[in-house]
C-alpha beads as a LAMMPS data file, in Angstrom:
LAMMPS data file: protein, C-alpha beads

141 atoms
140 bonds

1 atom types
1 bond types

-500.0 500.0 xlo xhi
-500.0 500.0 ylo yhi
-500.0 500.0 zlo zhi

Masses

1 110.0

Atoms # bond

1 1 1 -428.033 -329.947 -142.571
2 1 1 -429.947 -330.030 -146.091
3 1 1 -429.066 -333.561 -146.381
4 1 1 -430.800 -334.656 -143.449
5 1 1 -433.662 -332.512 -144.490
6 1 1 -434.171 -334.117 -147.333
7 1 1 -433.815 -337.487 -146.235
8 1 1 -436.430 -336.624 -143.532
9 1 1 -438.570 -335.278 -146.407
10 1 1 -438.346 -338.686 -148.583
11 1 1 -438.556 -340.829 -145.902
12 1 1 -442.143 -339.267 -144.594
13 1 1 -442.795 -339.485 -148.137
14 1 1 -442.070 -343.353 -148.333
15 1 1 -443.869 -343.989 -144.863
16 1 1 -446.466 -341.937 -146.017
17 1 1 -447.029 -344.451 -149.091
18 1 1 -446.600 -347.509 -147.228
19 1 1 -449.553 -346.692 -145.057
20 1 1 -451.954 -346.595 -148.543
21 1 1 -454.681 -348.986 -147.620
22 1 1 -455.583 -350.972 -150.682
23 1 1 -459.519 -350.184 -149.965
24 1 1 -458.737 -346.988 -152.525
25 1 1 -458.789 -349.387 -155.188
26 1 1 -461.836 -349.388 -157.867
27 1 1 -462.283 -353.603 -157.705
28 1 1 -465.152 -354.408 -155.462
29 1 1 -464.024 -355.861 -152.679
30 1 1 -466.730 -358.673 -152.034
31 1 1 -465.610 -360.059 -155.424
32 1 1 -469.112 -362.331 -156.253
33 1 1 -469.409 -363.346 -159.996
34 1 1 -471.561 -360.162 -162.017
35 1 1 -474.570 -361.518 -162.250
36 1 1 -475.065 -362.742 -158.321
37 1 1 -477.371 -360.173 -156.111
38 1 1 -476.323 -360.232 -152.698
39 1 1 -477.639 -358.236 -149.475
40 1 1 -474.910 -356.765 -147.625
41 1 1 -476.083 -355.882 -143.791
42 1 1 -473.651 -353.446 -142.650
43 1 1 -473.483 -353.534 -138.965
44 1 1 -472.523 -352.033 -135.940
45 1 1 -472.878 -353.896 -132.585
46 1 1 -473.348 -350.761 -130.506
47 1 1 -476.446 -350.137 -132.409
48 1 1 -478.005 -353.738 -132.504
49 1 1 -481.001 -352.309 -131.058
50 1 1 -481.626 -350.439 -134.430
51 1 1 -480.607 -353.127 -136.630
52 1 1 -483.281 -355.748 -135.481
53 1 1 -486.249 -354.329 -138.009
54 1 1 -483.510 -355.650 -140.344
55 1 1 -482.246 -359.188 -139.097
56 1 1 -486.516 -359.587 -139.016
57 1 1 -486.775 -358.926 -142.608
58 1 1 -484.261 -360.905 -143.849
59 1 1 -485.018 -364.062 -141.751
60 1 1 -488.504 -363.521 -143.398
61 1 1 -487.137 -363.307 -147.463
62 1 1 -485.088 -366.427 -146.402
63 1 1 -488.458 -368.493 -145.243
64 1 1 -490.463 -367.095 -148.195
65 1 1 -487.570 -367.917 -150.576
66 1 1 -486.784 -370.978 -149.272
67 1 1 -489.078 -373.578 -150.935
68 1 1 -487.094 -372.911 -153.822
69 1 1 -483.330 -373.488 -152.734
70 1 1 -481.718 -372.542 -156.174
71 1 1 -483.576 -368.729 -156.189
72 1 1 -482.827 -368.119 -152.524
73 1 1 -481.130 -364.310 -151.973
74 1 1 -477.420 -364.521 -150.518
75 1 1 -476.769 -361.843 -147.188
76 1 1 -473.579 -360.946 -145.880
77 1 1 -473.473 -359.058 -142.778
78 1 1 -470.520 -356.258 -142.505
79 1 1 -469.494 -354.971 -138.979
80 1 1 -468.215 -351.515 -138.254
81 1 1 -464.378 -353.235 -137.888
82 1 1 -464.433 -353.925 -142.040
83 1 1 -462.533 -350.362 -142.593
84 1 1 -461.866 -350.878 -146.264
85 1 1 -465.246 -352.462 -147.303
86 1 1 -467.559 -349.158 -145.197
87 1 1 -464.854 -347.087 -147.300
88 1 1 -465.325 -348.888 -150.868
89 1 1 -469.281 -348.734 -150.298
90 1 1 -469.112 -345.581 -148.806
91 1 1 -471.215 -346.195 -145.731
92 1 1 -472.249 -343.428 -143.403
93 1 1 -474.375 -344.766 -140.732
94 1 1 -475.435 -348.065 -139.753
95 1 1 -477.503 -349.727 -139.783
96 1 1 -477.112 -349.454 -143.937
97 1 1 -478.304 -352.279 -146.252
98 1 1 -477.477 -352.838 -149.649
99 1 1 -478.552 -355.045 -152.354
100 1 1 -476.259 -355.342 -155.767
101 1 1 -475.739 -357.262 -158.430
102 1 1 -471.850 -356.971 -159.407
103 1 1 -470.924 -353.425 -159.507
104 1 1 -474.259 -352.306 -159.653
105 1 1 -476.658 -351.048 -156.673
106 1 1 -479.643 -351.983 -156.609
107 1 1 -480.887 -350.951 -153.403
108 1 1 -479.494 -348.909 -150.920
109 1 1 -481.491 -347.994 -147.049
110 1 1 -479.494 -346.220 -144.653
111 1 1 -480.998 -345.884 -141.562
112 1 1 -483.982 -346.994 -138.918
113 1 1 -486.997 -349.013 -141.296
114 1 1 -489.726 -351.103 -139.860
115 1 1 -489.548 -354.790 -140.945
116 1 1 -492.273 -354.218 -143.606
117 1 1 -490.464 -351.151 -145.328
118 1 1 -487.414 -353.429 -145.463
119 1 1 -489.444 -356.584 -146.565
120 1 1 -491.191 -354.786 -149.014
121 1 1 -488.069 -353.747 -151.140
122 1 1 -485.949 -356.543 -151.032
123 1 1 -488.898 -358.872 -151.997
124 1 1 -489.238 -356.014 -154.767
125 1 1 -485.620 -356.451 -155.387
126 1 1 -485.381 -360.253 -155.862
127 1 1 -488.488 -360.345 -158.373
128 1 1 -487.392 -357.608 -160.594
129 1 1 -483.343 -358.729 -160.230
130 1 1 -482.676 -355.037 -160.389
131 1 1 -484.206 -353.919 -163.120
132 1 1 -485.324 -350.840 -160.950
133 1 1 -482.651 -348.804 -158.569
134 1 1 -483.627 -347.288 -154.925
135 1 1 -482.259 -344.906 -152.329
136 1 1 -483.827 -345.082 -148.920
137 1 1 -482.630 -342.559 -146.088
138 1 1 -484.574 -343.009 -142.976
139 1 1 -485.699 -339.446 -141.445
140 1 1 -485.445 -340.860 -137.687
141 1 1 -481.320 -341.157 -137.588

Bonds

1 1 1 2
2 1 2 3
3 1 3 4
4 1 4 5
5 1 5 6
6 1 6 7
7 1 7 8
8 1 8 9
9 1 9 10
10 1 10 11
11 1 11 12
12 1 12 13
13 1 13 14
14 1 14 15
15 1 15 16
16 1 16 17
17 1 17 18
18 1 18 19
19 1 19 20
20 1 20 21
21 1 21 22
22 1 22 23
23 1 23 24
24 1 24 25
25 1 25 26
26 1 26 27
27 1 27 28
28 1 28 29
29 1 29 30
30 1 30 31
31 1 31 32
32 1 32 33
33 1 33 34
34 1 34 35
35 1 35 36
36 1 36 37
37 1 37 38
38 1 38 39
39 1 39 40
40 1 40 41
41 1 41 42
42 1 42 43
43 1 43 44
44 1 44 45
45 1 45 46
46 1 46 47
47 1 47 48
48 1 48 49
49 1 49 50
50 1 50 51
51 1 51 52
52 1 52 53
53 1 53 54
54 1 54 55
55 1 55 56
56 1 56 57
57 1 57 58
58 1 58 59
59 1 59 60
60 1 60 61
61 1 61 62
62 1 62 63
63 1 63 64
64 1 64 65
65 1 65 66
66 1 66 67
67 1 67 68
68 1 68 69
69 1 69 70
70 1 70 71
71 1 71 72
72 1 72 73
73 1 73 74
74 1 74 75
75 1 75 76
76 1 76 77
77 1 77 78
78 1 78 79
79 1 79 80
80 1 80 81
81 1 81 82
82 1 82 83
83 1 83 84
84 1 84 85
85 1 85 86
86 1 86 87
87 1 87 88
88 1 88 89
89 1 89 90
90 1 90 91
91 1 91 92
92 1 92 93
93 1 93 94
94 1 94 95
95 1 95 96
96 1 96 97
97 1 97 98
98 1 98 99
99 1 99 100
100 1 100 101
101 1 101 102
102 1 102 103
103 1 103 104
104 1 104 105
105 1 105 106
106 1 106 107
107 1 107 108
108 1 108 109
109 1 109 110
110 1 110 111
111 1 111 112
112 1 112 113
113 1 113 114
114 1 114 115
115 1 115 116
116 1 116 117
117 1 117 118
118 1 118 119
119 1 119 120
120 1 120 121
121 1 121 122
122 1 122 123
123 1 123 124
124 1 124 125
125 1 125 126
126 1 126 127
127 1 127 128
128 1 128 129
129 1 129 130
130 1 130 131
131 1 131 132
132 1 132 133
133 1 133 134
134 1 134 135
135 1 135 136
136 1 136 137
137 1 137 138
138 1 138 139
139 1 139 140
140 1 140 141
């Protein structure tokens, strides 16, 4: 009767391990050379009516930047699904934006922001190339 015990015991143990996800590792898992800044959108399609304040003000950094095709910001948008990447980042509500530059946060707003709160940093952001850090949580979620 131990036996079995014990075999039940190691093989929870093994399951157990198998079911790891590899989000608990330290690498960042968008993986964009260290000295590219990229906005990260992350998103969650039940709450697109929140979100739009933010699709606005990135639409408008990408016609503003645009003239010069070499300086323009990079975006990534993140839905809800990505697990391991609202994990790594540590997102707690959506929508949450954040701008970084390799391992390094530049910019974080979690939360509801009107366009011209949202504009204001990233064009902020993108002239200073994070020289400056921010934290942004919106009173209204």
């Amino acid at each position: 009767m131990n036996k079995y015990v014990g075999m039940m015991i190691v093989g929870s143990c093994l399951f157990l391990n198998a079911c790891v996800s590899s989000a608990s590792s330290s690498e960042n898992p968008l993986q964009q050379p260290p000295d590219e800044t990229v906005t990260v959108l992350f998103s969650d399609s039940s709450t697109l009516q929140n979100e739009s304040s933010y699709y606005d003000a990135l639409l408008e950094v990408q016609r503003i930047y645009s003239s010069d095709s070499a300086d323009t910001p990079f975006f990534m948008i993140v839905d809800a699904s990505e697990r391991d990447l609202i994990r790594y980042f540590n997102i707690e509500q959506f929508p949450t934006m954040l701008v970084l530059t390799g391992d390094t946060e530049n910019l974080r707003m979690e939360g509801i922001f009107s366009k011209d709160e949202i504009l204001a940093h990233l064009i902020q952001i993108y002239q200073l190339q994070g020289d400056v850090s921010y934290s942004f949580h919106s009173s209204l979620s």
